[in-house]
VEXZA-316439 format. One record per residue (C-alpha): y, x negated, z negated; residue number from 1; residue in one letter. Coordinates in nm, 3 decimals, padded with zeros to 5 digits, always signed. Each point is the difference from the previous one (the first is absolute). Layout:
BEGIN
> v,u,w,resi,resn
> Y,X,Z,NUM,A
...
***
This chain:
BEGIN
> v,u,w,resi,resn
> +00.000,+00.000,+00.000,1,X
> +00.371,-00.093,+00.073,2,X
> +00.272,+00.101,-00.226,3,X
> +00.375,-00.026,+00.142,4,X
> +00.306,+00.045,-00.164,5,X
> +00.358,-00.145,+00.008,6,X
> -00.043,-00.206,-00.280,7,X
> +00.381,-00.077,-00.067,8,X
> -00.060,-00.104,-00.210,9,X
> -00.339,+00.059,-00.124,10,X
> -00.012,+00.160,-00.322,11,X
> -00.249,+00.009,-00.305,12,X
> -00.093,+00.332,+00.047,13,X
> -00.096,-00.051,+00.396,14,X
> -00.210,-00.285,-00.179,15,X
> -00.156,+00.224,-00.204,16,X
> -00.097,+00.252,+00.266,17,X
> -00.147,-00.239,+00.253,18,X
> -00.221,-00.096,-00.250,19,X
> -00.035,+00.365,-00.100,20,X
> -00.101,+00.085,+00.360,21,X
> -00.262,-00.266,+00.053,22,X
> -00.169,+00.081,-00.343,23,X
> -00.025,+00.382,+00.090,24,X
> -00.137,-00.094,+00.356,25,X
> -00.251,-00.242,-00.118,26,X
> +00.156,-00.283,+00.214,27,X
> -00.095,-00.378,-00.069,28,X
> +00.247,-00.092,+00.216,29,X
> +00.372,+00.163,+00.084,30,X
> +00.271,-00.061,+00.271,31,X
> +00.354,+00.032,-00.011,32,X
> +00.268,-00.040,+00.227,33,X
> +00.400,+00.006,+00.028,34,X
> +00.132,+00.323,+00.209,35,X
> +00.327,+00.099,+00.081,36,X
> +00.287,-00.136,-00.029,37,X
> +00.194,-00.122,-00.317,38,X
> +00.293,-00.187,-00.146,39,X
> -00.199,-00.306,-00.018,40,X
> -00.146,-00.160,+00.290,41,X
> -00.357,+00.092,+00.074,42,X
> -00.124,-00.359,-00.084,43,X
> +00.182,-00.019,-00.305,44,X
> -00.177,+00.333,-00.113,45,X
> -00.327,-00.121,+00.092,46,X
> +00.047,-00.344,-00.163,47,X
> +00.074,+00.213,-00.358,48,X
> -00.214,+00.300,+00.039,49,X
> -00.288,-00.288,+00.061,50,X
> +00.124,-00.144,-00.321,51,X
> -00.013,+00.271,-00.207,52,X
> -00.363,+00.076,+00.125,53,X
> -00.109,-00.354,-00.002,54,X
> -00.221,+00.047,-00.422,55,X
> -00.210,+00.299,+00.248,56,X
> -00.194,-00.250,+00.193,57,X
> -00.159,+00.285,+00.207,58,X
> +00.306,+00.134,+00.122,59,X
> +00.106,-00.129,+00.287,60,X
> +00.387,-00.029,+00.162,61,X
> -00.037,+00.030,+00.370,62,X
> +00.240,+00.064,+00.300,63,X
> -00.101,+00.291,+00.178,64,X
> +00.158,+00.314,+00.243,65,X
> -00.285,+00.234,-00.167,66,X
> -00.023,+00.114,-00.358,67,X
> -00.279,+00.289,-00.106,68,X
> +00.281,+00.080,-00.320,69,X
> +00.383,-00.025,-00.010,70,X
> +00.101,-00.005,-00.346,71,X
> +00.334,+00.213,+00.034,72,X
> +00.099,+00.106,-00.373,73,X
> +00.107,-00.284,-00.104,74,X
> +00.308,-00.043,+00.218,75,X
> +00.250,+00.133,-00.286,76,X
> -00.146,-00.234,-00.238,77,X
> +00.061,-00.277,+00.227,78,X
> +00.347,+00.125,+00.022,79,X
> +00.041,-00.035,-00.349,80,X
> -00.132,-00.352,-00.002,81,X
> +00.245,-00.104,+00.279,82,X
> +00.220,+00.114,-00.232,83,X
> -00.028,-00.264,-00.231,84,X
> -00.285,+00.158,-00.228,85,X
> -00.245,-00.276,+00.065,86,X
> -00.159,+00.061,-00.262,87,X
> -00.222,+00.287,+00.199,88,X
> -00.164,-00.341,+00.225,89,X
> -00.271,-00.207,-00.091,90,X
> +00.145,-00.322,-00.230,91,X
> -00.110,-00.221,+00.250,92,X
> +00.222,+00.203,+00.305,93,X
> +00.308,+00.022,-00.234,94,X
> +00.005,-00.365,-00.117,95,X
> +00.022,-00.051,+00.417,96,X
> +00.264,+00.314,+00.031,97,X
> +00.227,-00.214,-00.194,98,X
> -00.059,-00.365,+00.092,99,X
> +00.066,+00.115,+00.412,100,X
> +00.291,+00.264,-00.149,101,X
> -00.154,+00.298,+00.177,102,X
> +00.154,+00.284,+00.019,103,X
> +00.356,-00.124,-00.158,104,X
> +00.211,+00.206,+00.196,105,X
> -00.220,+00.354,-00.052,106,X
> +00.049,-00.037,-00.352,107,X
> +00.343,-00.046,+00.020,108,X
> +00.071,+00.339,+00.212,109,X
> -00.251,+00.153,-00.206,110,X
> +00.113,-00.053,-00.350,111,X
> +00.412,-00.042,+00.096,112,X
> +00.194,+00.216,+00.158,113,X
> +00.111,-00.071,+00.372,114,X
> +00.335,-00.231,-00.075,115,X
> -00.199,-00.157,-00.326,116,X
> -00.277,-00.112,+00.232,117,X
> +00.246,-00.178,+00.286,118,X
> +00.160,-00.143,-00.316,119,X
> -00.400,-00.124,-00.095,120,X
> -00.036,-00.120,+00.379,121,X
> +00.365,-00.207,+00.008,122,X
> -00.062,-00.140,-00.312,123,X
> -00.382,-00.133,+00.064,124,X
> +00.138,-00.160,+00.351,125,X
> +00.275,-00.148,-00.199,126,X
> -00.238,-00.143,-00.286,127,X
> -00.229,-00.140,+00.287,128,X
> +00.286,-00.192,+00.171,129,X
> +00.115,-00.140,-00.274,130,X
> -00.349,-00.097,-00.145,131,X
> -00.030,-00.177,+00.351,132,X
> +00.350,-00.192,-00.058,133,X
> -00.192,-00.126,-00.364,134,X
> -00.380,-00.088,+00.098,135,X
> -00.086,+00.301,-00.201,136,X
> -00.294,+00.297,+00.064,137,X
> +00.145,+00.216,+00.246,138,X
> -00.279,+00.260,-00.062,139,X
> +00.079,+00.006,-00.354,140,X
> +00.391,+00.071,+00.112,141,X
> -00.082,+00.275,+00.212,142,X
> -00.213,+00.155,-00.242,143,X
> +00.232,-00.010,-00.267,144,X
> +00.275,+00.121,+00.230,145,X
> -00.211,+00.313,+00.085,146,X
> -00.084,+00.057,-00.324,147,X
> +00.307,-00.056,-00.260,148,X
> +00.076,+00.362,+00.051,149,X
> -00.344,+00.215,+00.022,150,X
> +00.111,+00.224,-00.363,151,X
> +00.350,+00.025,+00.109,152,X
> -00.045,+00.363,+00.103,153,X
> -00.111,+00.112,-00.337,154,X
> +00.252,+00.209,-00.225,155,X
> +00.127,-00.175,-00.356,156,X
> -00.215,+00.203,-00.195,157,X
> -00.279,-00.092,+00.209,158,X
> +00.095,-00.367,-00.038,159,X
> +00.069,+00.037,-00.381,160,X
> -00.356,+00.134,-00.054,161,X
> -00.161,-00.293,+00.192,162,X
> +00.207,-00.237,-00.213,163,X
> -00.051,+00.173,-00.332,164,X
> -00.380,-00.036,+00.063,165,X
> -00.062,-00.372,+00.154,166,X
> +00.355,-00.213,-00.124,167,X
> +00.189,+00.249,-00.249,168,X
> +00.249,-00.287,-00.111,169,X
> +00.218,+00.058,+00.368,170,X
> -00.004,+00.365,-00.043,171,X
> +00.361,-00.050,-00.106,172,X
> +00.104,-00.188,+00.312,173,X
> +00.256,+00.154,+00.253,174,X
> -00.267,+00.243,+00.198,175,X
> +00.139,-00.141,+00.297,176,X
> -00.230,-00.331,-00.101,177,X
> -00.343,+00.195,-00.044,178,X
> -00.125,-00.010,+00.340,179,X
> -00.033,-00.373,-00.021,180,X
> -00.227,+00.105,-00.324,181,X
> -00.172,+00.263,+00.142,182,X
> -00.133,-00.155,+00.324,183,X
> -00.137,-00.291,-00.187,184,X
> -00.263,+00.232,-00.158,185,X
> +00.009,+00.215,+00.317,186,X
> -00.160,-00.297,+00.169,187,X
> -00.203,-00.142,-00.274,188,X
> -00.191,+00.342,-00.038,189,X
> +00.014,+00.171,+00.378,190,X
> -00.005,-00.324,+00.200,191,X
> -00.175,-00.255,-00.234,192,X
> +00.306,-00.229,+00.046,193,X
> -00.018,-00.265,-00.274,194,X
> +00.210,-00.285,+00.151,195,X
> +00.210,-00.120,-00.252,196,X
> +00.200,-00.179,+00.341,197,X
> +00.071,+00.332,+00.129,198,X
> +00.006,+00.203,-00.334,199,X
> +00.240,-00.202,-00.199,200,X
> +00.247,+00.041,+00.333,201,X
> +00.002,+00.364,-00.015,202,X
> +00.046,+00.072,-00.369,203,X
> +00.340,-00.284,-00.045,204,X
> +00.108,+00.164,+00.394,205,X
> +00.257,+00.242,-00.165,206,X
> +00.153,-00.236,-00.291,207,X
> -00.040,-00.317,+00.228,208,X
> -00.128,-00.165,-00.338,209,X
> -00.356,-00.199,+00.206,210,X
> +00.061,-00.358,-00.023,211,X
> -00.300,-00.097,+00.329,212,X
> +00.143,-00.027,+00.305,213,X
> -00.220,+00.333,+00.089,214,X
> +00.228,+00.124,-00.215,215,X
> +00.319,-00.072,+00.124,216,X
> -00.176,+00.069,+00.335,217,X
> -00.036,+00.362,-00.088,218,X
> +00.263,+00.031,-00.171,219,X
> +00.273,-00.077,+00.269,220,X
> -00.200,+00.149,+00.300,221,X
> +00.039,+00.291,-00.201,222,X
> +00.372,-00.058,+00.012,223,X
> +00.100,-00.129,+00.374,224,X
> -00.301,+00.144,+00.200,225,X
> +00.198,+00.092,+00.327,226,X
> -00.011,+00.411,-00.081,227,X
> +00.284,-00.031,-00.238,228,X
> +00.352,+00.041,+00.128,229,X
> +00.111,-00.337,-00.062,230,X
> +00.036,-00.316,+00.188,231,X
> -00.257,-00.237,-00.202,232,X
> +00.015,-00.293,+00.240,233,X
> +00.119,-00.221,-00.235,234,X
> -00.259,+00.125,-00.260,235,X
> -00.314,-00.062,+00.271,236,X
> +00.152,-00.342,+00.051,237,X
> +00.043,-00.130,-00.292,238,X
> -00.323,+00.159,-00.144,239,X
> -00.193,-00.188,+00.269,240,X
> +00.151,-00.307,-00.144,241,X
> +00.000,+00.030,-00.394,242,X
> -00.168,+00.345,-00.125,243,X
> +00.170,-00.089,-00.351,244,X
> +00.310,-00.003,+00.145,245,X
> -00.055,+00.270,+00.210,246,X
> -00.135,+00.235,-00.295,247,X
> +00.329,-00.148,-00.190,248,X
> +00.223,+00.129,+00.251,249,X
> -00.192,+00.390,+00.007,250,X
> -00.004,+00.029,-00.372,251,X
> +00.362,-00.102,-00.027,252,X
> +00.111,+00.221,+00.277,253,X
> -00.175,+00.305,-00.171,254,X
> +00.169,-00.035,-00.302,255,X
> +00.325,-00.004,+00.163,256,X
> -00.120,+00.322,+00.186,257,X
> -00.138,+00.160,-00.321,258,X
> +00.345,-00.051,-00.168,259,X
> +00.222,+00.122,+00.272,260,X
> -00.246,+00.281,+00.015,261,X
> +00.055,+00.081,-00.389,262,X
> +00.372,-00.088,+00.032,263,X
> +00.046,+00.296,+00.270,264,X
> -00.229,+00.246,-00.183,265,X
***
């Protein structure tokens, strides 16, 4: 028998059924095969769905036109994963989800609104050109870029509950500040996300308080990606040359904006 699906990705529970299938038919051995088309490429999906079956040494990942099954229910699930809920793939698949930063830009749309996820997009090109200028991991810049953001949709209260449960001691920061809380544990629990490289970026992003230069990466990407509307050719420049004086300029023009700000209201 041939089983086909999607598989984009392949999810735990399609695991589950394969298996589920060839036990209930009796079958030593089982086929299964990529069909349709997906986000990912074709042989990116078979490279992971052959990972995630690779413990069932009798079944088998194959290229093929036919399939006897299509497995067809599990195309909202695989939504959801693309979504940034990794959590709902094998461990094996998600540890590769985030080392080739699949997906980056569904889970952006998906979890910020429209203009929030061309912010996500401007700043992760920003972070990866200036992680080029310093010899640093590009990947990790683009995932951080994509990612600083993913709770930013969520109300205060919804914030506030979040922090009251995993780090109640910031519950009495500005609100404005909790998405860079909230999407730490958003990724640690949804996307099984636990690089401290990437992590420790996204929680100093709003106070600018990181002292790695992933830090001040994120942290003025965030600022002088080009959707604003400012001129931040000087900023690029300089932070291609000297990201401490770069992030030195940002913080001190953003307390000069925040006081003019308070000084009009």
């Amino acid at each position: 028998m041939i089983i086909g699906g999607k598989f984009d990705p392949v999810t735990s529970s399609e695991v589950k059924e394969i298996r589920k299938i060839q036990k209930e038919n009796r079958l030593r051995d089982i086929e299964v095969c990529i069909k349709g088309e997906g986000v990912l490429p074709h042989s990116e999906r078979e490279r992971l769905l052959s990972l995630a079956l690779k413990p069932y040494r009798h079944i088998h990942v194959i290229s093929s036109d036919h399939a006897d099954l299509i497995l067809s229910d599990y195309e909202k699930e695989e939504e959801k994963a693309r979504s940034g809920y990794f959590r709902l793939v094998p461990k094996s698949v998600s540890i590769e989800l985030i080392e080739e930063n699949a997906y980056l830009k569904q889970i952006a749309h998906a979890l910020c609104n429209p203009k929030r996820a061309i912010h996500s997009q401007g700043v992760a090109e920003t972070a990866v050109a200036l992680a080029h200028a310093h010899h640093l991991d590009e990947k990790k810049a683009e995932r951080m870029g994509y990612l600083h953001d993913v709770t930013k949709a969520l109300s205060d209260e919804e914030g506030r509950r979040m922090l009251e449960i995993w780090h109640p001691e910031d519950v009495s920061l500005n609100p404005k500040i909790y998405h860079s809380r909230t999407a730490v544990f958003f990724l640690k629990q949804n996307m099984g996300l636990y690089d401290s490289s990437i992590l420790n970026p996204i929680w100093h992003h709003t106070l600018g308080t990181g002292k790695s230069d992933y830090d001040r990466i994120l942290y003025i990407a965030d600022k002088i990606e080009p959707n604003r509307n400012y001129d931040t050719t000087v900023h690029m420049a300089l932070a291609r040359k000297d990201l401490k004086k770069a992030m030195a300029l940002v913080v001190r023009e953003g307390e000069q904006y925040r006081r003019k700000e308070k000084n009009n209201g």
